[in-house]
N, C-alpha and C positions, 0 to 999 in steps of 0.2 A: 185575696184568698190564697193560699200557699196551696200551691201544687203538690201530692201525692202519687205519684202512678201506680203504686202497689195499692191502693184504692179505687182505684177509677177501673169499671167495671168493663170497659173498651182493650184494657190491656190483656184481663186473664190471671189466671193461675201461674201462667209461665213466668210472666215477668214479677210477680209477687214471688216468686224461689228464686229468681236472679238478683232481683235486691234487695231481699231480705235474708237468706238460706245462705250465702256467701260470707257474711257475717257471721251469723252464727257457725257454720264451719269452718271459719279460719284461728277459730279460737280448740279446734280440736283437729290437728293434720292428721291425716291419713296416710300411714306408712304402708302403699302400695306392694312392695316386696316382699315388707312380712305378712302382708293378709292374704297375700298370693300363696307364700309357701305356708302359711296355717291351712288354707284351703283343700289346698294337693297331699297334705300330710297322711301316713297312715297312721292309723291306731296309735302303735306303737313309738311312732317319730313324735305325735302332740305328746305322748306321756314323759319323753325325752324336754321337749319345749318345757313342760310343768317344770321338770325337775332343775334346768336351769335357769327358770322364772324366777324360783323360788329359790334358787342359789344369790342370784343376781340381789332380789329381795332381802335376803339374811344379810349381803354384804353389805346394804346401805339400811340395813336396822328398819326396812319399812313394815312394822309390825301387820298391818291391816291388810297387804296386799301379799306377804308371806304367807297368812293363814288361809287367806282367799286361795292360795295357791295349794295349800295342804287340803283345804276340803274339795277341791277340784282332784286331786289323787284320791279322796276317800272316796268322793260321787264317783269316778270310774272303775271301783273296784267290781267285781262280779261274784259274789258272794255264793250265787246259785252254782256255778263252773266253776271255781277257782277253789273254793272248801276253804280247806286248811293254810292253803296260801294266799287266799283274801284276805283271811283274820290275821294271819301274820306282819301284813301288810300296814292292815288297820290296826293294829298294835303299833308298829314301829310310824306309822304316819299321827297316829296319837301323841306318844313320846317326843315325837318331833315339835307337835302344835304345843304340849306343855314346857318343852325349850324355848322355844318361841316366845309364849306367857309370860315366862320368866326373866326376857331379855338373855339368854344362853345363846349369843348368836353364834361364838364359833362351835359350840357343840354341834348344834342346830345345820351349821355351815358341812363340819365332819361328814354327819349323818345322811345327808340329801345326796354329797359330795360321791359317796361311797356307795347307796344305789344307784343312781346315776351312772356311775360306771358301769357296776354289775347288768343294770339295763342296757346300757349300750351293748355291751359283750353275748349278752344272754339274747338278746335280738339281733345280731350281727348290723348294727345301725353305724354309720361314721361321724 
């Protein structure tokens, strides 16, 4: 009979996530540094991360994770606060996703590129 320990009801839960959870974790690493500084981040530093997610994104053309990245800017808009400059927001984070659609990656590139900035500046962010 072939021995199992993640079966054998003497070992536990514990040692069934030792050798089996190691496995499946090793096929998705944990970049410890960046979960640390996502973590600590404010408001306005994740909106920073978005925009050069999504820059990062445009450069290597990965359309599905670009967009994921553009509605991640639209969910954090504040439509209720913001007015006039949420919808402006969600206008140009539109235009951006219909570049995208299109394969327009350096426009698309341009556009991110360019709030991005303005956001650094306009938040006094480094």
């Amino acid at each position: 009979m072939e021995h199992q320990p993640y079966n054998n009801p003497q070992y536990g839960t514990q040692l069934r996530q030792q050798t089996v959870t190691p496995a499946v974790e090793a096929t998705k690493p944990v970049n410890i540094y960046l979960q640390q500084k996502i973590m600590t981040a404010s408001p306005e530093e994740l909106i920073k991360y978005l925009y050069d997610a999504g820059i990062i994104a445009c450069k290597r053309k990965q359309k599905s994770k670009a967009l994921e990245v553009l509605q991640e800017l639209i969910n954090a808009l504040r439509f209720d606060q913001g007015g006039d400059i949420a919808m402006n927001f969600y206008r140009t984070y539109s235009a951006i996703t219909d570049l995208i659609g299109r394969n327009e990656w350096d426009r698309a590139i341009a556009m991110l590129t360019e709030i991005r900035q303005s956001w650094v500046t306009a938040m006094n962010l480094v």
